[in-house]
C-alpha positions in Angstrom: -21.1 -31.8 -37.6 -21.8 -30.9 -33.9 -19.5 -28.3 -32.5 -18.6 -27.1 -29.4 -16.3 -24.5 -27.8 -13.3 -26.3 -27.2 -13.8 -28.7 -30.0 -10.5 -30.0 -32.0 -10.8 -30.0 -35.8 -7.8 -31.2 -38.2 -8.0 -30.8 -41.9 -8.3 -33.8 -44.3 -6.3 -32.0 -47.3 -3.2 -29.5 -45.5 -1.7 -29.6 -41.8 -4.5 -26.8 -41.1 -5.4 -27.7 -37.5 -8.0 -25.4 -34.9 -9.5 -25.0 -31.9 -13.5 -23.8 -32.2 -13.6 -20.5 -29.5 -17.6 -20.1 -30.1 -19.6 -22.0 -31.8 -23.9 -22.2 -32.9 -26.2 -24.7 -31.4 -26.6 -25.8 -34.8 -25.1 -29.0 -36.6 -22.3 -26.8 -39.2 -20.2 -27.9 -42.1 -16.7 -26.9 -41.3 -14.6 -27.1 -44.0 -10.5 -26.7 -45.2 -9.1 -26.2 -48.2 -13.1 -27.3 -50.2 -13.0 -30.6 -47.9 -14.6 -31.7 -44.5 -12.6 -31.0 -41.3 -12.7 -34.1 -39.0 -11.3 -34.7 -35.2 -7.7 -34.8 -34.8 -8.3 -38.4 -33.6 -9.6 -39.9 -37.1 -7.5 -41.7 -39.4 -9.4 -41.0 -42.2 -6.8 -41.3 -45.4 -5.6 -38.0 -46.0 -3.8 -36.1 -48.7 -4.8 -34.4 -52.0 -4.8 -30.9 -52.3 -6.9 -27.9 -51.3 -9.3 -27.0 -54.2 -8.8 -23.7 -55.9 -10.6 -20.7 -54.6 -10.0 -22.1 -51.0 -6.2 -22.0 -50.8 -5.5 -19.4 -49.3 -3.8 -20.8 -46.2 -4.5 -20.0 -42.6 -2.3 -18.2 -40.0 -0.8 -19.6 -36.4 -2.8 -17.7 -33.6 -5.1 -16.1 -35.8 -9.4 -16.1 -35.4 -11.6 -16.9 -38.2 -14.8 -15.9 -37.9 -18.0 -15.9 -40.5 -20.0 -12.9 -41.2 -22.4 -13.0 -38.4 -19.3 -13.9 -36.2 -21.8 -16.9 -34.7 -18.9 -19.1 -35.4 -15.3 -18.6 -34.1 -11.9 -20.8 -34.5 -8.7 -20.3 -33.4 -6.0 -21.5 -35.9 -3.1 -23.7 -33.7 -1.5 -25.4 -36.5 -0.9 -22.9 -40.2 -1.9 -24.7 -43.8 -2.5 -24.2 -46.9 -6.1 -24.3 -46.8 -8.3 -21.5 -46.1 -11.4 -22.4 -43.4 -15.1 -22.0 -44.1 -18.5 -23.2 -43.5 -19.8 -24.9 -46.8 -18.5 -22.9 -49.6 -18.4 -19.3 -47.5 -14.6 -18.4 -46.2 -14.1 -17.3 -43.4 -12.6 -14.1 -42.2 -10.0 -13.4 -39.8 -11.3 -11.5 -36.8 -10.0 -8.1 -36.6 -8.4 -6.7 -33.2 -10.6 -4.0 -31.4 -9.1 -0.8 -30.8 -7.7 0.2 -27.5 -9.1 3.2 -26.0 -7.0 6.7 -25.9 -5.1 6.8 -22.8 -4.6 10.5 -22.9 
């Protein structure tokens, strides 16, 4: 799948929904719960279950990002499936620390 910045992804087997911040030039399998994200626009048939290993839900407002952080979504609807590219999860981002105001 192409993805942009800006691009809309919904999941195929929770109510997972996000928002990609950054995103590679190359094509990337985005996945939710073990299965294929899609655009919030298809009416593929939905339902089923996210596989084990991969349900470990997603948080509202959170960043996911992958190890090289080349790929970032922003989570804008919770589920119970955790995001990933193929069969590598995704982490969330972690906050940077504020500099000492002393």
């Amino acid at each position: 799948m192409e993805l942009r910045a800006g691009s809309r992804l919904k999941s195929t087997v929770c109510d997972t929904e996000v928002i990609a911040v950054k995103a590679p030039a190359e094509d990337i399998d985005i996945r939710c719960g073990g299965a294929p994200m899609t655009e919030p626009t298809n009416s593929e048939a939905e339902g089923g279950t996210p596989t084990e290993g991969a349900d470990g839900g997603t948080l509202m407002g959170k960043r996911y990002v992958n190890p090289e952080e080349t790929l970032e979504l922003l989570c804008t609807k919770p589920g119970a499936g955790s995001l990933g590219v193929g069969d590598t999860l995704l982490e969330i981002k972690e906050s940077k620390p504020l500099p000492a105001s002393d």
